[in-house]
Every structure is written in C-alpha cells, then in structure tokens.
KEDRENRO-620855 format. One record per atom (N, C-alpha, C): residue number from 1; x, y, z. Coordinates in steps of 0.001 Angstrom, whole numbers, plus 500000, padded with zeros to 6 digits. Example, Ala and Ser with C-alpha at 12.3 -4.5 7.8 and 13.67 -1.06 7.14 Angstrom:
2
1, 513190, 494310, 507800
1, 512300, 495500, 507800
1, 513200, 496700, 507800
2, 512850, 497750, 507080
2, 513670, 498940, 507140
2, 512900, 500030, 507870
//
This chain:
73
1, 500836, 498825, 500000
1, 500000, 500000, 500000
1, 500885, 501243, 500000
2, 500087, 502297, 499890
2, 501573, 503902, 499242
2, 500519, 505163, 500549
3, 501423, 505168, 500917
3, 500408, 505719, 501761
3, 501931, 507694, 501382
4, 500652, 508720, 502557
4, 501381, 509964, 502311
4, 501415, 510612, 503122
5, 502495, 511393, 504421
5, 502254, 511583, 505433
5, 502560, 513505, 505177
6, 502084, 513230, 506372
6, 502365, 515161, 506456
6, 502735, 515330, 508074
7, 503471, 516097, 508362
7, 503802, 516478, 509765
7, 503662, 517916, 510083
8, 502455, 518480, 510757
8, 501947, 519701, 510760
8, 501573, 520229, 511966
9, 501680, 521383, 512223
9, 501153, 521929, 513746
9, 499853, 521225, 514629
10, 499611, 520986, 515344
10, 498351, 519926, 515856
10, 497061, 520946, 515046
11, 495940, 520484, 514837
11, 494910, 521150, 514286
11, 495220, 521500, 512980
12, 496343, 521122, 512420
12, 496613, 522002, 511112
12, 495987, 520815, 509594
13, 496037, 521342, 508685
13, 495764, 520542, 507712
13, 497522, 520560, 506697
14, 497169, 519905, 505306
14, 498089, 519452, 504623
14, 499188, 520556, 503919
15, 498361, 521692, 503697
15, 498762, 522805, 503470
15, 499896, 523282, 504293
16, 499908, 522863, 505801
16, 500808, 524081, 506485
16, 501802, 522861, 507140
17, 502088, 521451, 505979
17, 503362, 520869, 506578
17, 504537, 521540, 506657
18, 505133, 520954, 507401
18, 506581, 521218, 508264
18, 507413, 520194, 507242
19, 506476, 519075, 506877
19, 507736, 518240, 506081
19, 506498, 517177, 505627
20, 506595, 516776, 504793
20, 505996, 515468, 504127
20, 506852, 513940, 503179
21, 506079, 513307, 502842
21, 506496, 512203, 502028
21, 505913, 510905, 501988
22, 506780, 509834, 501152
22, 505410, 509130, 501117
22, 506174, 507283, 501771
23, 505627, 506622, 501487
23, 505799, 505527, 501991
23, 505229, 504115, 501315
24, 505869, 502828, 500740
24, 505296, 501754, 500377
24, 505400, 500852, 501717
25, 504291, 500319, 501797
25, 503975, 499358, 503558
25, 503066, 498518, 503256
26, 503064, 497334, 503735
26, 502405, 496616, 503799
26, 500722, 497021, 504145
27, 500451, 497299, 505212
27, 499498, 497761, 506260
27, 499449, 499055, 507225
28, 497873, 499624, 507656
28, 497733, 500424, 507849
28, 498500, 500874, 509558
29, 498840, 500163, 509839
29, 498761, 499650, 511536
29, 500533, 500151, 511709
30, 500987, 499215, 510551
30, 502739, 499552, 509956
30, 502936, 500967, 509790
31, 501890, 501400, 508803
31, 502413, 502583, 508538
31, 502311, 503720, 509844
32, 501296, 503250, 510232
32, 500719, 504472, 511458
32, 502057, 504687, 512556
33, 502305, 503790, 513198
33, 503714, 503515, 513772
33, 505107, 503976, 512886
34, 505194, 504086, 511651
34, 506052, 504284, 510998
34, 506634, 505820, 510934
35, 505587, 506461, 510427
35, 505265, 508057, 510346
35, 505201, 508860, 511452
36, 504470, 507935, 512901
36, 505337, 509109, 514029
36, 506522, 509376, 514380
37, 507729, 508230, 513989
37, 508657, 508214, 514211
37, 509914, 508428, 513091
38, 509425, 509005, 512107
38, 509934, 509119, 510775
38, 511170, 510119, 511136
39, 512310, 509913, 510921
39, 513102, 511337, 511013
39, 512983, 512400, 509889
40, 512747, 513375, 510613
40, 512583, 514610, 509514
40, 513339, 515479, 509387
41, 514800, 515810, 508650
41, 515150, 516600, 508735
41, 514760, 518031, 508845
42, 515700, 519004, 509807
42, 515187, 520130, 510820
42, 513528, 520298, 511671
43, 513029, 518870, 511625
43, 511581, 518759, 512529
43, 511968, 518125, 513931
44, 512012, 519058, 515029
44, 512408, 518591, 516499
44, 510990, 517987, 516818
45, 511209, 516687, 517745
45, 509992, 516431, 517858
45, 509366, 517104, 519259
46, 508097, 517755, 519155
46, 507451, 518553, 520450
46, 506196, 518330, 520482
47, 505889, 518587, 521359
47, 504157, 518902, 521693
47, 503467, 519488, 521088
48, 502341, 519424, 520058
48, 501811, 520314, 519610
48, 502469, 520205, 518125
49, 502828, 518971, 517724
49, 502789, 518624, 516192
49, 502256, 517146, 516020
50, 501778, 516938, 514815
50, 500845, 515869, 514309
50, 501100, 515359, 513050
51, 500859, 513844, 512738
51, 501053, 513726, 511816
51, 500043, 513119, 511052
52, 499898, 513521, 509529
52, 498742, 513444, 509009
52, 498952, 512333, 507917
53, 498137, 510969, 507822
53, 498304, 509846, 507024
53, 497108, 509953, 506059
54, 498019, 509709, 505023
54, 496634, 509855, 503691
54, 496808, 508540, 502973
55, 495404, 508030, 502190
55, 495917, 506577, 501485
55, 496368, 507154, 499911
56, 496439, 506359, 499395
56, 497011, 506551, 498077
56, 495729, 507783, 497270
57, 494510, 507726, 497488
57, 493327, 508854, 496954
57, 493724, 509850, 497308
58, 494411, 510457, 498443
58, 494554, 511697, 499317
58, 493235, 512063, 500334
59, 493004, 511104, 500467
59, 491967, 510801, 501987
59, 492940, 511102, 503257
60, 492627, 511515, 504493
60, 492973, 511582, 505310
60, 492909, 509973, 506453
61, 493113, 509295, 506673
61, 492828, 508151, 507243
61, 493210, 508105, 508361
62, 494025, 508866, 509353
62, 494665, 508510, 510329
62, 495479, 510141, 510575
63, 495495, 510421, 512104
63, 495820, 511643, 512696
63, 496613, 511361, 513850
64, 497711, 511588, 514492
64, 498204, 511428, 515517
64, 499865, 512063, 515763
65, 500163, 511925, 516923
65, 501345, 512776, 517450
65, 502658, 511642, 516564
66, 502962, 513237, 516241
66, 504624, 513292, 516157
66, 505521, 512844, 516794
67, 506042, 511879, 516965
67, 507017, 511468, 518228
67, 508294, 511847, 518207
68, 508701, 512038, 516696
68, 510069, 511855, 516548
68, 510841, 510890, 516357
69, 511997, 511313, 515202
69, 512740, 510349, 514832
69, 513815, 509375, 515275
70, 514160, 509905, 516785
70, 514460, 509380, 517736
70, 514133, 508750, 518837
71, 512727, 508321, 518519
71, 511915, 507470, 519465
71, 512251, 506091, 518484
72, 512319, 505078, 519730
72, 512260, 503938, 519350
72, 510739, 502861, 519057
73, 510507, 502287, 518323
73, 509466, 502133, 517632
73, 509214, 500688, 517956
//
C-alpha cells in the first residue's frame, strides 16, 4: 500500500506541513507507527505537532502525534 504523510502543527491541515512524504507498507497499523517516528530533517519532535496519514486517493485516514525520529518504535 503507498500511503502519504504530512507532519503539521496539531489542528493544522496538509497545506501548512513542516515536512511530508510518502511511503510503500504493507498495512495500515505499519504505517501508522512508521510516520510518528519518521526522522525529519530540521523537525524537532514537540508537543503540539501531528502527523497526518493519507491513502494513496489523498483521503485523510489517520491523525496522531509526532514522536520523533528518535523514538524507538
């Protein structure tokens, strides 16, 4: 599956990423876990950022915190 993430201020939509990209994964469950912990170059991970999972249509499917690329997964 191709999924497309966005990493954006909490409440924010796709428009006001900080950083995006995309991803081939098996499953939705994979990817969700995948994308909070994605390293993003110059994205510190903090409170009050989110990351936004879209399926291959550009549906929104999935919303949740940023952890950072230095969290272990």
């Amino acid at each position: 599956m191709v999924f497309t993430y966005y990493i954006v201020p909490a409440g924010g939509h796709a428009g006001q990423e900080l950083v995006s990209g995309s991803l081939y994964i098996g499953d939705i469950e994979s990817a969700k876990r995948h994308v909070q912990t994605v390293t993003a170059h110059g994205v510190v991970a903090k409170p009050g950022l989110e990351v936004i999972l879209q399926d291959g249509t550009g549906r929104e499917i999935w919303r949740g915190p940023y952890l950072g690329g230095d969290h272990a997964g």
